[in-house]
Residue frames as a rotation matrix with the C-alpha (Angstrom) as fourth column:
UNK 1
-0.475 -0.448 -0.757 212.07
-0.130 0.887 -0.444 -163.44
0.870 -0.113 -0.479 -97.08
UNK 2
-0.640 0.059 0.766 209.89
-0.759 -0.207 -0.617 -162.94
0.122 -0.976 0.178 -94.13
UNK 3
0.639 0.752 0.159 207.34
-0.717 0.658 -0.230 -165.76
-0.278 0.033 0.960 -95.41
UNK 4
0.864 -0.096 -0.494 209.54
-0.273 0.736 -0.619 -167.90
0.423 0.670 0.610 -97.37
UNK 5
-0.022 -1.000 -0.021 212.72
-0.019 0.021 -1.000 -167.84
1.000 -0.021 -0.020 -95.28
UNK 6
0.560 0.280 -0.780 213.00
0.481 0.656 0.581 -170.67
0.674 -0.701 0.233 -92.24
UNK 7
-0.386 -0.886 -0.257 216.84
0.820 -0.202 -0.535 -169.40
0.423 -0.417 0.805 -91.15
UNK 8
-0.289 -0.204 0.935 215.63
0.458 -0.888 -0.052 -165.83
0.841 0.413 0.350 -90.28
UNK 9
-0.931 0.106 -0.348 214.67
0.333 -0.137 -0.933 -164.32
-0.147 -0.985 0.092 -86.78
UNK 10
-0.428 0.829 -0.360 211.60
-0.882 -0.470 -0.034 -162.26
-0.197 0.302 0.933 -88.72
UNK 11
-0.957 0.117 -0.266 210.30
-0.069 0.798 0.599 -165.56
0.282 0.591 -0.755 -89.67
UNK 12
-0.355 0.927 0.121 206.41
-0.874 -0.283 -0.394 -165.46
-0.331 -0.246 0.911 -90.28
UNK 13
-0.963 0.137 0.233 204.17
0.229 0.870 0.437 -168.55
-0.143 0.474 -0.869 -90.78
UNK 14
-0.627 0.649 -0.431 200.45
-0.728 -0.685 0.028 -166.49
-0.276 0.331 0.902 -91.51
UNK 15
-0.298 0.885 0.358 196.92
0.305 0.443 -0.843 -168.25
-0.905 -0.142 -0.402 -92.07
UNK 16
0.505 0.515 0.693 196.24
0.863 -0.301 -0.405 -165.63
0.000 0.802 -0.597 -94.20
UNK 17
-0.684 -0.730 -0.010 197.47
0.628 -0.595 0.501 -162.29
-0.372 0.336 0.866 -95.75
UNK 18
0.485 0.804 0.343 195.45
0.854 -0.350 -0.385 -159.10
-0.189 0.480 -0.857 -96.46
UNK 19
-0.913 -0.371 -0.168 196.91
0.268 -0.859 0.437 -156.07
-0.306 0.354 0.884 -98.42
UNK 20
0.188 0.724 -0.664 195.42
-0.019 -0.673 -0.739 -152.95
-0.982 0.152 -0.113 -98.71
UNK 21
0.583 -0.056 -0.811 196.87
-0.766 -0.372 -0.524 -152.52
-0.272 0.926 -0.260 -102.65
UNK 22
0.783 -0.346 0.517 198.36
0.303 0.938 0.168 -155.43
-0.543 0.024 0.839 -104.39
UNK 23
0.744 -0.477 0.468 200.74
0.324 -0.355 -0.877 -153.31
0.584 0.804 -0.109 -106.70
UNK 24
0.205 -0.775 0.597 202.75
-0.851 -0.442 -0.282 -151.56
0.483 -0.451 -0.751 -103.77
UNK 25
0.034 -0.252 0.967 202.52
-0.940 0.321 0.117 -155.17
-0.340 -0.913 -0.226 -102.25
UNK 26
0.509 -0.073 -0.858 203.64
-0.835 0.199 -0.513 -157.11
0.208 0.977 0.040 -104.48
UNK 27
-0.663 -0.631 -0.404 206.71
-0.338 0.733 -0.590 -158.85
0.669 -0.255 -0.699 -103.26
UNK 28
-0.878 -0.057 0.475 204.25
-0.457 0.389 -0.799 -160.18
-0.140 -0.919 -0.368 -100.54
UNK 29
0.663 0.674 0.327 201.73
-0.464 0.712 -0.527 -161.64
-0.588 0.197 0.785 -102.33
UNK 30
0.094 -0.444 -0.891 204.83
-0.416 0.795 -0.441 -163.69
0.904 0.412 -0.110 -104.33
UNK 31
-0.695 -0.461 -0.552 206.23
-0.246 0.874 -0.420 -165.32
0.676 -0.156 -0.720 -101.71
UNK 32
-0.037 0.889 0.456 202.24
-0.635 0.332 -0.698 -165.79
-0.772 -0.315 0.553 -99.87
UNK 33
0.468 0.611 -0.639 202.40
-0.884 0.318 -0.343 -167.54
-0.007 0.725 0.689 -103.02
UNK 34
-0.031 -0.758 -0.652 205.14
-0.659 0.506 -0.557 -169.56
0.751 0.413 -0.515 -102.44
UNK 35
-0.865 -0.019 0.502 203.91
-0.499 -0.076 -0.863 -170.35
0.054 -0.997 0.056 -99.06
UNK 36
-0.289 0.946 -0.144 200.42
0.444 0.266 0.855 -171.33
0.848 0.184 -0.498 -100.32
UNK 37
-0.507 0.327 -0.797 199.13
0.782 -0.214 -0.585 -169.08
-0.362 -0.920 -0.147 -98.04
UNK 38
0.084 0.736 0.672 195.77
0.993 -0.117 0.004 -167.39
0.081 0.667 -0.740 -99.01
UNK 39
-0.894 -0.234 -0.381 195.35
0.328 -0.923 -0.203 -163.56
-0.304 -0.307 0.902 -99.78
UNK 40
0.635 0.630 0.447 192.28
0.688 -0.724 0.043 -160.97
0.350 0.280 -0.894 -100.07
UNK 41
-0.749 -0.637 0.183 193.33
0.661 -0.697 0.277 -158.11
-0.049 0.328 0.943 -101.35
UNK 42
0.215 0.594 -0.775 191.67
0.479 -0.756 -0.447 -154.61
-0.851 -0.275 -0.447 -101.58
UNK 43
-0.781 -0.593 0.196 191.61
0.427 -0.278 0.860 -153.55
-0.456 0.756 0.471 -105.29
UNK 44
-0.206 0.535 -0.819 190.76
-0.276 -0.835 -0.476 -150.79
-0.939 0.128 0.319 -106.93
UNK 45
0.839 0.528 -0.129 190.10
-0.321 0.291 -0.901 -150.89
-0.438 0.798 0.414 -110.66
UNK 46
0.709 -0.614 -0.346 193.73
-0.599 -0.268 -0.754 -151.01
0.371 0.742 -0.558 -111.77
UNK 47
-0.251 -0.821 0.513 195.41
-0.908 0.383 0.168 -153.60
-0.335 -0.424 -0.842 -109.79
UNK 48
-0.437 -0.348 -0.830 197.03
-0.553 0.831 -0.057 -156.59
0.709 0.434 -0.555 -110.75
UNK 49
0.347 0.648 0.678 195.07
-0.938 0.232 0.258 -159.82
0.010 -0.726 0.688 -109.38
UNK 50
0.028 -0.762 -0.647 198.30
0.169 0.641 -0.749 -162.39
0.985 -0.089 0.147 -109.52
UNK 51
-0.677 -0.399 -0.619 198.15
0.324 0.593 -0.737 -164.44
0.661 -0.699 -0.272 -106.56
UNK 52
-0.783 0.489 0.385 195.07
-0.601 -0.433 -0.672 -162.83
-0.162 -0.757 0.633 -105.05
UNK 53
-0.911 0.370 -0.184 192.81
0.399 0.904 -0.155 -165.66
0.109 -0.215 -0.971 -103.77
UNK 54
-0.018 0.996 -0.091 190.02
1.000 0.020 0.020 -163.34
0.022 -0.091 -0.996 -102.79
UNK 55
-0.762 -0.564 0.317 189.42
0.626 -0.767 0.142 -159.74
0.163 0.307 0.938 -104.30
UNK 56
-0.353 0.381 -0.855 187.94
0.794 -0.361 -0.489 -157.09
-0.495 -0.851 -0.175 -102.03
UNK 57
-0.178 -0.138 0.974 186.47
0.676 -0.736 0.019 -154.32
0.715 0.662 0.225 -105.02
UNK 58
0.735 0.160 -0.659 187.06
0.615 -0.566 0.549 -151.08
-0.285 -0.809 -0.514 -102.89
UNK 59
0.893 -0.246 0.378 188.57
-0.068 -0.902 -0.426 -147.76
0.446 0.354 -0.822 -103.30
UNK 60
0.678 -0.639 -0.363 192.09
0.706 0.431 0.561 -148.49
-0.202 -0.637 0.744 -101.73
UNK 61
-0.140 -0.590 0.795 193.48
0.642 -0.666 -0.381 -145.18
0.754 0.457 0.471 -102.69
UNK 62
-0.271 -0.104 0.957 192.38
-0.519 -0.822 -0.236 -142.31
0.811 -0.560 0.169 -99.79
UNK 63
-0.891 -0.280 0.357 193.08
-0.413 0.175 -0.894 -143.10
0.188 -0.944 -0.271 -95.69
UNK 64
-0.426 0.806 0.411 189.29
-0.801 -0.125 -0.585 -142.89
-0.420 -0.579 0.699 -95.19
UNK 65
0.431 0.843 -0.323 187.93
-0.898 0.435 -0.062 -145.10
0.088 0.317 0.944 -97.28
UNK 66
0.014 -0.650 -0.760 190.90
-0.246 0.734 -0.632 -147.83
0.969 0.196 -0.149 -96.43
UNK 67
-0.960 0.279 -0.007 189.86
0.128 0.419 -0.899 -147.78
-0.248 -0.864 -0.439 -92.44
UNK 68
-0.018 0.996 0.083 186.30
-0.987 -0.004 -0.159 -147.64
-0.158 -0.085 0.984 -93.43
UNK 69
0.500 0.293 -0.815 186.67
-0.515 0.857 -0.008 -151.39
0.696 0.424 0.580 -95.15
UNK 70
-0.687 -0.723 0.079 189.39
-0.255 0.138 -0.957 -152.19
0.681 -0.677 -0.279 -92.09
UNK 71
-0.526 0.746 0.407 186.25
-0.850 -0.476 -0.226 -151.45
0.025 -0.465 0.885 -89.97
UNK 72
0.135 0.955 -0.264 184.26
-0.990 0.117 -0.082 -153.67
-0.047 0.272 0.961 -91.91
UNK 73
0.249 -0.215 -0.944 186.29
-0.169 0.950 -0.261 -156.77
0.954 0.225 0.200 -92.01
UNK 74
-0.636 -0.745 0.200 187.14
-0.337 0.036 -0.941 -156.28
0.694 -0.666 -0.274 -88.54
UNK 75
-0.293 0.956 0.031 183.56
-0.946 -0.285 -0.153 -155.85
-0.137 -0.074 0.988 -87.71
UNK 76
0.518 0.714 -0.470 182.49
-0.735 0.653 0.182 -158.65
0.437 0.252 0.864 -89.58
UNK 77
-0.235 -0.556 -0.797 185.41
-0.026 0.823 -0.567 -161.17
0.972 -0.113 -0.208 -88.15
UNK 78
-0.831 0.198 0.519 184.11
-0.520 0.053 -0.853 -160.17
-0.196 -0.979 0.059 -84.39
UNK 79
0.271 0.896 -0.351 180.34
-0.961 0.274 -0.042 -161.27
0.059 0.349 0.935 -86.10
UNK 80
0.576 0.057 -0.816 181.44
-0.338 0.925 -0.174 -164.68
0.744 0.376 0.552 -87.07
UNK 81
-0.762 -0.456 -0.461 183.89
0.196 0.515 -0.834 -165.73
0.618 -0.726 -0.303 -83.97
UNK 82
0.205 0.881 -0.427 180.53
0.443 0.306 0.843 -164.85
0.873 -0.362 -0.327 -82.33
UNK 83
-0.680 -0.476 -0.557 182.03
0.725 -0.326 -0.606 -161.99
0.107 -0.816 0.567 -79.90
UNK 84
-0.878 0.183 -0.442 179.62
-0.006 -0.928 -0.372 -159.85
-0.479 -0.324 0.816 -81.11
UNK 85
-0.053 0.916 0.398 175.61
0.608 0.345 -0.715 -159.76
-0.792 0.205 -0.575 -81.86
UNK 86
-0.384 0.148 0.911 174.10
0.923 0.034 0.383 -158.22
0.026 0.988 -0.150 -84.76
UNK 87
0.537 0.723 -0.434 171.61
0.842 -0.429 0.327 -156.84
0.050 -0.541 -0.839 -82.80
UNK 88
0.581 -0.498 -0.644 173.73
0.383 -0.531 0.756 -154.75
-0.718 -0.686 -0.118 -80.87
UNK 89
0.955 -0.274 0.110 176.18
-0.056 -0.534 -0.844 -152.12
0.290 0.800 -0.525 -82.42
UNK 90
0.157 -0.947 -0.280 179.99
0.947 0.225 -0.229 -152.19
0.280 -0.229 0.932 -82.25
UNK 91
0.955 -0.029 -0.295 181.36
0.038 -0.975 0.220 -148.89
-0.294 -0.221 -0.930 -80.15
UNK 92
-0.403 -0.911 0.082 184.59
0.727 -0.265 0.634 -149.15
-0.556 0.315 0.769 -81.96
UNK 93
0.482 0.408 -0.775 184.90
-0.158 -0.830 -0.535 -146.02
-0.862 0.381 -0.335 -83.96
UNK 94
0.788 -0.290 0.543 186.17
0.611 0.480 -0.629 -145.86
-0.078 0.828 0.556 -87.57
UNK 95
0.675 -0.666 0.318 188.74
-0.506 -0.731 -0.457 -142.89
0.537 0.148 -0.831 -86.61
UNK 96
0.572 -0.646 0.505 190.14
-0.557 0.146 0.817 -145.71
-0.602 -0.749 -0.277 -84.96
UNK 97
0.468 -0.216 0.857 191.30
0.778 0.560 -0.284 -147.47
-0.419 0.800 0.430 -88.23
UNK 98
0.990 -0.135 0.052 192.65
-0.093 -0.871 -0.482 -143.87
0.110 0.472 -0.875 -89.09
UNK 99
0.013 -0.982 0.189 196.73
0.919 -0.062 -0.390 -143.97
0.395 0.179 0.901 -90.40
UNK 100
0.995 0.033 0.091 197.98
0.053 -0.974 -0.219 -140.73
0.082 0.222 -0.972 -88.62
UNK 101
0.316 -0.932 0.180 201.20
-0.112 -0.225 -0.968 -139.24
0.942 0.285 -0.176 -89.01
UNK 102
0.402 0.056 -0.914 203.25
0.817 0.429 0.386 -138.67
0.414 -0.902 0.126 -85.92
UNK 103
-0.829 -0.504 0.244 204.72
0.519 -0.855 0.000 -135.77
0.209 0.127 0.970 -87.09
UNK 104
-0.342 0.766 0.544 201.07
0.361 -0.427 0.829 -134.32
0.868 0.480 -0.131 -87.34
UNK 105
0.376 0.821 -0.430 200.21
0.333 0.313 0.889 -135.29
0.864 -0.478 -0.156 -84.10
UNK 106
-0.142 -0.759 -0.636 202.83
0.989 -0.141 -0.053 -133.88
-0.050 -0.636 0.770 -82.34
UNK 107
-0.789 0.008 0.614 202.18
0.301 -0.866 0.399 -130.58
0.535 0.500 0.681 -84.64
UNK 108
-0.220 0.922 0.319 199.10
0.117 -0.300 0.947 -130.68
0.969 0.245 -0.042 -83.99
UNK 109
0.636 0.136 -0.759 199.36
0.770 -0.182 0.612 -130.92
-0.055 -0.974 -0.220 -79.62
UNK 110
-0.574 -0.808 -0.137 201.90
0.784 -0.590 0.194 -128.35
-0.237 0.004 0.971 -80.01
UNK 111
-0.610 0.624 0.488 198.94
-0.067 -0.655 0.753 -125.97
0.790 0.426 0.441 -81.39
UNK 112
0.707 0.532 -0.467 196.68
0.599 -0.100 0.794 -127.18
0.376 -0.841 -0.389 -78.34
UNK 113
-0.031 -0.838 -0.545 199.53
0.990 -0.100 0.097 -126.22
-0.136 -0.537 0.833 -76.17
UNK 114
-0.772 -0.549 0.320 200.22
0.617 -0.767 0.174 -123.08
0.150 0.332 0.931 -78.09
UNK 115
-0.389 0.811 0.437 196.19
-0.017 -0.480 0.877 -121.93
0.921 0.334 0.200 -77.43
UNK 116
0.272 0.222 -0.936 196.27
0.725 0.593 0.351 -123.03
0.633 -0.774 0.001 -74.30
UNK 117
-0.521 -0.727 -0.448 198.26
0.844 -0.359 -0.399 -120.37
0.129 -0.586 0.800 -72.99
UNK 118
-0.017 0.593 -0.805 196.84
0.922 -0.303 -0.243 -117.56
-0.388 -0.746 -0.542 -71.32
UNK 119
0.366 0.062 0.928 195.64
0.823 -0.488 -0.292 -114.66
0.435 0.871 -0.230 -73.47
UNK 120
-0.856 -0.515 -0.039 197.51
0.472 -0.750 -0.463 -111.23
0.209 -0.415 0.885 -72.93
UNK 121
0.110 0.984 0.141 195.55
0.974 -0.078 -0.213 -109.09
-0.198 0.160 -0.967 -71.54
UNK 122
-0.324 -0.093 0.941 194.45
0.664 -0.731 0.157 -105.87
0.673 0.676 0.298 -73.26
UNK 123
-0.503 0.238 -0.831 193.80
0.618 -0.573 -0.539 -102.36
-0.604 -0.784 0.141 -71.51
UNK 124
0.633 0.583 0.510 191.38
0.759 -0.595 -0.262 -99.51
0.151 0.553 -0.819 -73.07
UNK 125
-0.206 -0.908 0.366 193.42
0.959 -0.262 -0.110 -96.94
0.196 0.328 0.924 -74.18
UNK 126
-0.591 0.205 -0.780 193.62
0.544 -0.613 -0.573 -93.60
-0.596 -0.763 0.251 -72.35
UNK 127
-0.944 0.268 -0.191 191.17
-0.329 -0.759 0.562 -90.95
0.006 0.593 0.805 -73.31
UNK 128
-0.586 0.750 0.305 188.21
-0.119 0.292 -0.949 -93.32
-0.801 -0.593 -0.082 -71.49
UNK 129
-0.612 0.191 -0.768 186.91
-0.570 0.567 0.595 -95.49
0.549 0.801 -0.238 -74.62
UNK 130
-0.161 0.751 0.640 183.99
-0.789 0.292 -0.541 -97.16
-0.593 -0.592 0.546 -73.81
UNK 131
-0.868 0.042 0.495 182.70
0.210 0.934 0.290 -101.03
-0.450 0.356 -0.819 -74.92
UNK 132
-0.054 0.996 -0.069 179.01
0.211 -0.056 -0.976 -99.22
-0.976 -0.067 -0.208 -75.14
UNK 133
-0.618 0.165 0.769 177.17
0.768 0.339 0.544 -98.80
-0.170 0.926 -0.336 -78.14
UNK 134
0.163 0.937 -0.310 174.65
0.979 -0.116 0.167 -96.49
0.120 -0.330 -0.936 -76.92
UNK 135
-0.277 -0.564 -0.778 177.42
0.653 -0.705 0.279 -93.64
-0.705 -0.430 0.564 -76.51
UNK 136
0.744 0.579 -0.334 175.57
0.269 -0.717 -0.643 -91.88
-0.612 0.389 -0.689 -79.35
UNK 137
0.841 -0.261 0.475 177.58
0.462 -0.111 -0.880 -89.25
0.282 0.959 0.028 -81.48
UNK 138
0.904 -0.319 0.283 179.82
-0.421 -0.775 0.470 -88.18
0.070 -0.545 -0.836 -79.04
UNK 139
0.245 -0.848 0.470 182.68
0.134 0.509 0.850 -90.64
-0.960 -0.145 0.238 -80.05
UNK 140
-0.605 -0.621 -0.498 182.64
-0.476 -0.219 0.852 -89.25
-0.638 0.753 -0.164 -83.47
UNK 141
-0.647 0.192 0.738 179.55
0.423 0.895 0.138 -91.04
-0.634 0.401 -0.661 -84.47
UNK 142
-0.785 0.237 -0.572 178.32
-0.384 -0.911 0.150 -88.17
-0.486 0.338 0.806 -86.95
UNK 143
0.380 0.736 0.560 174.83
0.023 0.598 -0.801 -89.19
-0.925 0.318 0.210 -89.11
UNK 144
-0.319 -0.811 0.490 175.39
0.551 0.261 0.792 -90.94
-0.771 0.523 0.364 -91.67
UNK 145
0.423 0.419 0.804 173.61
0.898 -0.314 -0.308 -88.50
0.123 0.852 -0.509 -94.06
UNK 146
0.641 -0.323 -0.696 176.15
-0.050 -0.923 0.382 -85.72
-0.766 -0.210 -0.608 -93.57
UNK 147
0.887 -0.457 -0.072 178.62
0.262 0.624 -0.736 -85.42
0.381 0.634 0.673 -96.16
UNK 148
0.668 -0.593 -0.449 182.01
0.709 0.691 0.142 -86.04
0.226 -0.413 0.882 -95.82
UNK 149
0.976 -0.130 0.175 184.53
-0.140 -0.989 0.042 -83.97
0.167 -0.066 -0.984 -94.72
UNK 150
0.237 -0.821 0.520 188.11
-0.830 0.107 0.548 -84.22
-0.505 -0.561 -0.655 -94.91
UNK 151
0.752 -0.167 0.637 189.93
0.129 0.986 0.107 -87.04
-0.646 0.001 0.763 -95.99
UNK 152
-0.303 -0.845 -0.440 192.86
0.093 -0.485 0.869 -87.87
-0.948 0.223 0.226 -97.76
UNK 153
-0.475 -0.207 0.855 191.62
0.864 0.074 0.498 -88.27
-0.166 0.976 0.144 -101.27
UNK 154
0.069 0.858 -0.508 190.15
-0.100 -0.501 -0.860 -85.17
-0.993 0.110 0.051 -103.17
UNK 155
0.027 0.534 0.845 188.03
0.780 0.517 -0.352 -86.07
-0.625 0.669 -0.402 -106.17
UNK 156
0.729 0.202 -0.654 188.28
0.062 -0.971 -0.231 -82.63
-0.682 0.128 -0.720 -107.26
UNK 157
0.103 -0.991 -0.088 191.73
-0.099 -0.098 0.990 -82.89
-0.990 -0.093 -0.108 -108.85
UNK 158
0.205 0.420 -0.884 192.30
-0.816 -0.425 -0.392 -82.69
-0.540 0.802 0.255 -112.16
UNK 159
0.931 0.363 0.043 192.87
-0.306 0.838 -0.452 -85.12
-0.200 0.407 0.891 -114.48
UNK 160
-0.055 -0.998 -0.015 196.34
-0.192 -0.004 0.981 -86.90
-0.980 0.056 -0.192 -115.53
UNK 161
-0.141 -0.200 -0.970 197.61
-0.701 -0.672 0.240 -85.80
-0.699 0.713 -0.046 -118.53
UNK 162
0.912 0.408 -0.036 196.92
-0.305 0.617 -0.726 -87.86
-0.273 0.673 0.687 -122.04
UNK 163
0.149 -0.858 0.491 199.67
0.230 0.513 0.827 -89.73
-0.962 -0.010 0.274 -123.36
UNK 164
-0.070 -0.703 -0.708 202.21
-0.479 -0.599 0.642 -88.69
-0.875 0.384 -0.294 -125.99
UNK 165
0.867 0.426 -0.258 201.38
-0.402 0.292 -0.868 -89.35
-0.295 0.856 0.424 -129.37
UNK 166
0.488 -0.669 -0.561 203.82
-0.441 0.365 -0.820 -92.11
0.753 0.648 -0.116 -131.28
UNK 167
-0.552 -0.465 0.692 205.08
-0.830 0.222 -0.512 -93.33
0.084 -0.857 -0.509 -127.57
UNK 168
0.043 0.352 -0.935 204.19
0.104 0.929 0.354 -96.75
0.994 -0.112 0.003 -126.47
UNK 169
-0.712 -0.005 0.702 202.94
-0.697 -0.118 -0.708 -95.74
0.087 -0.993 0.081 -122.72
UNK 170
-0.302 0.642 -0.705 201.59
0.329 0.764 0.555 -99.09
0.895 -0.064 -0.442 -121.26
């Protein structure tokens, strides 16, 4: 009832009417019809084109490509009211046409915030560690053509035993 209903405080009288998807916006392009009040519509292959006056083919399914064409009609409507030259470029951006969440955006300063904070700092650990590189083999830095020595695994060990005939060992 926001188009077609006089009595209401929402009452809307509109020029015109663009939807991004006629299918989820349906009930507003009926009573735009009832209104005679024109629509262009952003449709993808699969939408219904009842009561759309002027159809916009265009991906109308992911954020980005739905403020890219936003952009473009906005763009062009500054062109024709003659606010803006050809020549010349528009410094709106198109991440301004960007839907964002608020939840995100909140998440997402909450992470600035959360990096923001001053890193602990870390001490070298006693026993005079060094940052150098140059410190040779005297930190344990043996060549690497020695063999090994130590460790936990030895390779030496014998094998484990064969499985029991007529058992079902998986």
């Amino acid at each position: 009832g926001t188009l077609t209903n006089q009595i209401t405080t929402k009452y809307l009288e509109p020029r015109l009417l663009i939807v991004t998807d006629p299918r989820t916006d349906s009930q507003a392009l009926k009573e735009a019809s009832y209104a005679n009040i024109p629509v262009i519509a952003l449709c993808d292959t699969d939408s219904p084109l009842e009561n759309v006056d002027i159809a916009i083919p265009s991906n109308n399914k992911g954020k980005e490509s739905i403020a890219l064409l936003y952009w473009l009609l906005a763009r062009e409507v500054q062109y024709l009211r003659g606010t803006l030259n050809r020549a010349s470029g528009w410094d709106i951006m198109v991440d301004s046409f960007f839907w964002r969440d608020p939840e995100e955006l909140d998440n997402k300063q909450e992470e600035e915030q959360e990096y923001a904070k001053p890193a602990e700092t870390w001490t070298a650990p006693a026993g005079g560690a060094t940052d150098s590189w140059e410190a040779g083999a005297a930190g344990g830095d043996a060549s690497w053509d020695a063999p090994a020595t130590g460790g936990p695994d030895d390779w030496s060990a014998a094998p484990a035993p064969a499985a029991q005939e007529g058992g079902q060992n998986w």
